[in-house]
KEVOSE-634911 format. One line per field, with one value per residue (C-alpha): x, y, z; residue in one letter. Coordinates in pm, 1 decimal, decimal comma, always signed. Example, Ala and Ser with C-alpha at 12.3 -4.5 7.8 and 13.67 -1.06 7.14 Angstrom:
# residues 2
px	[+1230,0  +1367,0]
py	[-450,0  -106,0]
pz	[+780,0  +714,0]
residuo	[A  S]
***
This chain:
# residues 299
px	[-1,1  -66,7  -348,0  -497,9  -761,2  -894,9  -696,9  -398,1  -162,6  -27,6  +189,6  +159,3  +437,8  +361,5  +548,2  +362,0  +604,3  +518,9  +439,8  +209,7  +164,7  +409,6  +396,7  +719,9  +672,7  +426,5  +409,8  +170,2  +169,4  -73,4  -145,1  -525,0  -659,7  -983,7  -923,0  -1206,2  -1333,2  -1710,5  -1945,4  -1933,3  -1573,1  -1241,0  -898,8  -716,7  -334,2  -117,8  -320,9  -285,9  +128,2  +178,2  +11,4  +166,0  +490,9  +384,0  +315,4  +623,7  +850,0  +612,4  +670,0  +1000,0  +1012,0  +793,2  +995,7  +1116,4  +787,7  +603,2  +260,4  +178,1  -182,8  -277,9  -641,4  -818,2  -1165,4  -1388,6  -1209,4  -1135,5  -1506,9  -1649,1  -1395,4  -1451,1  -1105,2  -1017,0  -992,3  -701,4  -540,2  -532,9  -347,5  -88,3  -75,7  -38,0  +270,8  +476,3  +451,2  +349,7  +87,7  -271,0  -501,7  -851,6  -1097,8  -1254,7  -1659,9  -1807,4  -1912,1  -1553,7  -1403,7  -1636,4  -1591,4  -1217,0  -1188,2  -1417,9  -1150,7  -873,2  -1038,3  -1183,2  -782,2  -677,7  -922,3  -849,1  -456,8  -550,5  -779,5  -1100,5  -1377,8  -1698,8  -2016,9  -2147,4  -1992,8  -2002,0  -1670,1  -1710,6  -1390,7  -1416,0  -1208,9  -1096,4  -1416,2  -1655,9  -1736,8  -1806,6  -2040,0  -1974,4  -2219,4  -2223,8  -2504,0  -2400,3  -2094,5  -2205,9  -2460,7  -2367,3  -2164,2  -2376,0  -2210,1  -2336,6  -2062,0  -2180,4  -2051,0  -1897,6  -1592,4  -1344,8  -1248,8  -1569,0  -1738,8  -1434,8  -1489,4  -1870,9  -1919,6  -1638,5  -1549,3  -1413,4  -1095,0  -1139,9  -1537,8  -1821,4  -2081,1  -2325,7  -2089,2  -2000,5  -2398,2  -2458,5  -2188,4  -2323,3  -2677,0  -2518,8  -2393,9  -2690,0  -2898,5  -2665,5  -2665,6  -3069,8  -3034,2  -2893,4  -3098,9  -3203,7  -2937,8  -2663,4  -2777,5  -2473,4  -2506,5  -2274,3  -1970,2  -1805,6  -1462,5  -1298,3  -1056,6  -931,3  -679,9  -952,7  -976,0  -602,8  -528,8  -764,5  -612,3  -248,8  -379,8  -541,1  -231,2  -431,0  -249,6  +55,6  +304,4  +490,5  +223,8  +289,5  -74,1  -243,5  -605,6  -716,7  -1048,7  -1094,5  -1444,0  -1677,1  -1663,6  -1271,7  -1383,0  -1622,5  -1359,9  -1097,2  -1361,0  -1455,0  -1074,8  -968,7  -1274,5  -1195,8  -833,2  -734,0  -541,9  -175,4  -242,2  -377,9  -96,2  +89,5  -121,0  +67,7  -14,8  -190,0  -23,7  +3,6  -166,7  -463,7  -475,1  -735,9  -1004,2  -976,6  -1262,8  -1465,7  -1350,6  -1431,3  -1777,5  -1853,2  -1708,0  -1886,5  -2250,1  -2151,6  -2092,2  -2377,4  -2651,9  -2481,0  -2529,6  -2166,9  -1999,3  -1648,9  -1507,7  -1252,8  -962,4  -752,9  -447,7  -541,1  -735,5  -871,4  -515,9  -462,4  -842,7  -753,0  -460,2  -623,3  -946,3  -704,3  -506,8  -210,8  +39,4]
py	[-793,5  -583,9  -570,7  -283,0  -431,3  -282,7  -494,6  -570,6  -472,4  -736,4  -852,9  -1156,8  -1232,3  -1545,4  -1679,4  -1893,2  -2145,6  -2449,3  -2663,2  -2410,3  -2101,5  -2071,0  -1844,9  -1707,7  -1472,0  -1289,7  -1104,1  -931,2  -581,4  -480,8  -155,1  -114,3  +145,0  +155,7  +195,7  +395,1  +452,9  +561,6  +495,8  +817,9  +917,2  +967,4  +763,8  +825,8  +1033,4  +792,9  +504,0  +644,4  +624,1  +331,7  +189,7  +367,2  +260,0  -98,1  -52,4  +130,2  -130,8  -412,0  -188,9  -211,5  -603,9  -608,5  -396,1  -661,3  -778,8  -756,4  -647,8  -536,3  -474,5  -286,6  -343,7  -189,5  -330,4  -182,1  +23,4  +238,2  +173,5  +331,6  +624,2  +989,6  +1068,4  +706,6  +924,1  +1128,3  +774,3  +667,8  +973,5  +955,9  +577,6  +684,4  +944,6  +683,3  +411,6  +518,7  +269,9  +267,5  +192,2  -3,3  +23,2  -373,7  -344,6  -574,5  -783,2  -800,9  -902,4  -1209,0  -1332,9  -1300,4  -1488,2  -1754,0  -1811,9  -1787,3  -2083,8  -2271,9  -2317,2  -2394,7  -2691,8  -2819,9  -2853,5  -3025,9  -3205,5  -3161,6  -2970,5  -3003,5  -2985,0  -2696,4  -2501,1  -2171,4  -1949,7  -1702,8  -1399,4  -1318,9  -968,2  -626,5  -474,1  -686,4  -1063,6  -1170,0  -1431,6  -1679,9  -1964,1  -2171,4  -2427,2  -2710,3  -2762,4  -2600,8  -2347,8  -1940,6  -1804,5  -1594,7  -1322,9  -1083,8  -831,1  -773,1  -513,1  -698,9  -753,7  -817,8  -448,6  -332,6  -584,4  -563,7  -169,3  -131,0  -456,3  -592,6  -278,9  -486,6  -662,9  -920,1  -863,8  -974,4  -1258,9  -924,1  -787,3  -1125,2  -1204,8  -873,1  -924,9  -1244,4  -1092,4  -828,5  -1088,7  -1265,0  -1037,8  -932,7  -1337,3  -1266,2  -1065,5  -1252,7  -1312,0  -1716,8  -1756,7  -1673,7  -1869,2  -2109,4  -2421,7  -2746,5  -2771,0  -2452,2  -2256,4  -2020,4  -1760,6  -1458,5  -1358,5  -1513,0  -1808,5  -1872,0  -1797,5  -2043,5  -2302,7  -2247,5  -2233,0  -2543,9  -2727,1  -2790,9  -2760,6  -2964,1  -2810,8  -2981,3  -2920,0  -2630,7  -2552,0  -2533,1  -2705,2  -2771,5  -2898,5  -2758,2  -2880,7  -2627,0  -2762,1  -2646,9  -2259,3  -2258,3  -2421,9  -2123,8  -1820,0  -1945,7  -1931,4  -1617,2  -1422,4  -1497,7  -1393,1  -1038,7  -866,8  -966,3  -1302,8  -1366,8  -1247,5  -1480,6  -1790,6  -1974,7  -1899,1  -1589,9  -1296,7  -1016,0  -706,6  -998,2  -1065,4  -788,6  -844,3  -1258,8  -1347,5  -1080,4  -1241,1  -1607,8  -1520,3  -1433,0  -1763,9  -1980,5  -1772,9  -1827,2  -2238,6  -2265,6  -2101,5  -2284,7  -2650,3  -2663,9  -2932,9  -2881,4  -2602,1  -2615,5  -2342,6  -2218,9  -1970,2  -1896,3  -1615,1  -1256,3  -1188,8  -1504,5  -1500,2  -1138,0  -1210,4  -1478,7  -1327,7  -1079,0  -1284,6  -1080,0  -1425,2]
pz	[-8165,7  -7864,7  -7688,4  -7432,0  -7198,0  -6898,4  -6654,5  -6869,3  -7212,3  -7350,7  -7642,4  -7868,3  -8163,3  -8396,2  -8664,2  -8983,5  -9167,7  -9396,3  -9064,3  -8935,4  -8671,5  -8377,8  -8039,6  -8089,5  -7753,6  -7526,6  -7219,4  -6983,0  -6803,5  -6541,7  -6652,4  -6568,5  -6770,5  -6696,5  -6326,2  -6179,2  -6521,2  -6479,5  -6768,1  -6997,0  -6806,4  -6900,7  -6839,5  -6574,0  -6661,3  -6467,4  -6617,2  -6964,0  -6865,2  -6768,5  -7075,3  -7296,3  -7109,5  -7167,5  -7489,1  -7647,8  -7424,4  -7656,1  -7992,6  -7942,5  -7879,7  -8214,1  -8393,7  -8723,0  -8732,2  -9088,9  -8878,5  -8604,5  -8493,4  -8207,9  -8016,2  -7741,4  -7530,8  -7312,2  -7144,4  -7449,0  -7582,5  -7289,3  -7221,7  -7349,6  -7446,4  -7643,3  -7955,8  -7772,3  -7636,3  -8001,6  -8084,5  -7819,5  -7942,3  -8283,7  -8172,7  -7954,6  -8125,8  -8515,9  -8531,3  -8562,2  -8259,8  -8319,0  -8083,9  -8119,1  -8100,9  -7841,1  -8154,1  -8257,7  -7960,0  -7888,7  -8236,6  -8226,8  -7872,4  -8023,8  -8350,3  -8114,3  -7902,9  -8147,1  -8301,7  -7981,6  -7976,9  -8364,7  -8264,1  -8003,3  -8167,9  -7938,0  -8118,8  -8005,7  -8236,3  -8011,1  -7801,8  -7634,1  -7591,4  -7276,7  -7228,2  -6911,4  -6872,4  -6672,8  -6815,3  -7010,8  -7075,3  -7430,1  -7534,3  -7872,8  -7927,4  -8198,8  -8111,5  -8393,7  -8597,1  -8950,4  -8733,6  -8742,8  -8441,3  -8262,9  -8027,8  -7772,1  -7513,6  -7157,6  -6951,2  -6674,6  -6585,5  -6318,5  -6240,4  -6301,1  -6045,1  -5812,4  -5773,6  -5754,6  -5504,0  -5333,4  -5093,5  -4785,0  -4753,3  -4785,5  -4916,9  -4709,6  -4789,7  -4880,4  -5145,4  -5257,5  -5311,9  -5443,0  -5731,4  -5813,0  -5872,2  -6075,9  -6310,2  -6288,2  -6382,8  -6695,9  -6845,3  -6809,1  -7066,2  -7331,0  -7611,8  -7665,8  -7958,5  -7725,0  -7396,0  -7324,2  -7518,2  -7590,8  -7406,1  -7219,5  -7255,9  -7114,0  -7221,4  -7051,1  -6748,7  -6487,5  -6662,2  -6720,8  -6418,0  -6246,8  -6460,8  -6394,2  -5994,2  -6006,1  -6248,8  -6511,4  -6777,7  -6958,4  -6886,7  -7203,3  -7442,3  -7703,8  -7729,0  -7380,5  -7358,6  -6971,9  -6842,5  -6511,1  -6287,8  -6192,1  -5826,0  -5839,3  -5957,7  -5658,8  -5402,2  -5545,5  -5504,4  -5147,1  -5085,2  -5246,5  -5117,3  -4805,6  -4761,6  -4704,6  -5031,9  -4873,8  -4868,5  -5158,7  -5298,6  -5180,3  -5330,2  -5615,5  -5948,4  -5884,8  -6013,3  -5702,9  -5971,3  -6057,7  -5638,9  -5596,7  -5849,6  -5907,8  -5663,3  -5914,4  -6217,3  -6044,3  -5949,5  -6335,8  -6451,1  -6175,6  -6221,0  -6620,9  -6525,4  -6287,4  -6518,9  -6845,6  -6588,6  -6715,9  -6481,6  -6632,4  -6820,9  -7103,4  -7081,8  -7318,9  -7355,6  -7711,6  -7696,0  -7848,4  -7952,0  -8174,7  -8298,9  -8421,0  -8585,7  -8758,8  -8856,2  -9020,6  -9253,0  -9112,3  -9060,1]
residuo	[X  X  X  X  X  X  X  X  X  X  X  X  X  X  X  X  X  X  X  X  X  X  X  X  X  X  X  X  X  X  X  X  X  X  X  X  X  X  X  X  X  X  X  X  X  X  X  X  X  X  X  X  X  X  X  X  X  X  X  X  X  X  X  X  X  X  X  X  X  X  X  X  X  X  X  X  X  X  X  X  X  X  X  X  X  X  X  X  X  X  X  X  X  X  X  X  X  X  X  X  X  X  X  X  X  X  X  X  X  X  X  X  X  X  X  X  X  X  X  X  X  X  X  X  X  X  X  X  X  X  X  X  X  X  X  X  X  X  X  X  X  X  X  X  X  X  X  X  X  X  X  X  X  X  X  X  X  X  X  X  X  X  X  X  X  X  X  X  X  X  X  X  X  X  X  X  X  X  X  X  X  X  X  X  X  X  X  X  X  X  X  X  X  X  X  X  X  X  X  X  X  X  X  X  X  X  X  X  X  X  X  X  X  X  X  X  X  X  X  X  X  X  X  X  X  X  X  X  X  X  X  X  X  X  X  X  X  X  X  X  X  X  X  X  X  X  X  X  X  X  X  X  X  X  X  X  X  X  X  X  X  X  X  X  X  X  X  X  X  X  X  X  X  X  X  X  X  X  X  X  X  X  X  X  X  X  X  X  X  X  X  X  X  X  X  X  X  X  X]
***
């Protein structure tokens, strides 16, 4: 499975046996292909190679596998030339490219949660899965255990907020307050049926990331589950946002090509928390690319 989000590519491999579905391998790249990407614009050459860099060096690793699915998010919803991406795709790699629909991306993050939580056996009658990424942040609710999943795709995102608000380095208490409206103002929008409800979780390179920061996960466990609080999010995003780029490079945990657009991605998971009165959040490793693979059948 390999994935092209705004921020990130990444690669997934699972195996299915008689005692159930294993991670066999995965592995990120920071390609960021929607860099700069204006709404109703077109990707960016040297972003368009390094992905498709990333992505043959992944093709290759996935080579003896029976299936391999390749995805693409907002980035590649929103640019002009996706259509021509999907043919250079199709060229270097001899596999197909789908484009996920907003719809189809919050649905597969919430089955790629929601197995996370059965294994560890922790599934909450209602529950709302958020996917916080490069360019938008997905909404699943499901506001009682045999209730419909209801799903709704914003267009925010780390990269996205990072470029159009956060300007200074490190950003200034304006920017910072004017990104946080911005997302405000998006959750607004939602429609009732997709308001948070029931307990909270978090998927996504923001979310993950925070986790691993914070050491909330087992680091023994073969399916990671953390709770992290909300008071923890907020102590992070006051520290990151107020260290220039070098330094918070430096913290541990956080990934040097995340560095510059983590206080962005933090300020849509605490604005999600804080409107959802969400005192903890659940987070999870399993993710769009597992949900996919299972809403597929293709394991």
């Amino acid at each position: 499975m390999i994935s092209v989000g705004t921020n990130s590519c990444r690669l997934l491999i699972v195996r299915r046996d008689d005692a159930g579905l294993h991670v066999e391998h995965h592995d990120i790249r920071y390609t960021r292909i929607g860099e700069g990407l204006a709404a109703g614009g077109a990707l960016k050459p040297e972003a368009v190679r390094r992905t498709l860099a990333a992505m043959t060096e992944f093709a290759q690793l996935a080579r003896r596998a029976d299936e391999v699915f390749i995805i693409g998010t907002q980035a590649l919803r929103e640019a002009t030339d996706s259509a021509a991406f999907a043919r250079q795709v199709r060229e270097s790699i001899g596999a197909e490219l789908h484009v996920l629909t907003g719809t189809e991306e919050a649905r597969a993050s919430f089955t790629g949660a929601l197995w996370a939580l059965e294994q560890v056996g922790s599934v909450p009658d209602a529950v709302t899965v958020i996917d916080i990424g490069g360019g938008s942040t997905e909404f699943a609710v499901r506001k009682k255990r045999s209730g419909a999943v209801q799903v709704e795709s914003l267009p925010i995102g780390a990269v996205v907020l990072k470029e159009r608000f956060l300007k200074h380095d490190p950003p200034v208490q304006t920017e910072l307050m004017a990104c946080r409206l911005a997302v405000r103002l998006e959750i607004d929008r939602l429609d009732s049926a997709v308001t948070p409800a029931g307990a909270l979780v978090a998927v996504g390179g923001t979310a993950d990331t925070a986790a691993r920061m914070l050491n909330a996960y087992d680091p023994s466990a073969q399916v990671r589950v953390a709770t992290v609080r909300r008071d923890d999010i907020a102590d992070l995003l006051r520290l990151t946002s107020s260290l220039p780029l070098e330094e918070r490079k430096r913290l541990h945990g956080l990934p040097e090509a995340r560095a510059d657009i983590f206080p962005a991605g933090l300020i849509i998971l605490d604005e999600i928390a804080q409107q959802a009165a969400a005192r903890e959040i659940i987070v999870t490793e399993a993710d769009l690319l597992l949900g996919y693979i299972l809403g597929r059948g293709g394991i």
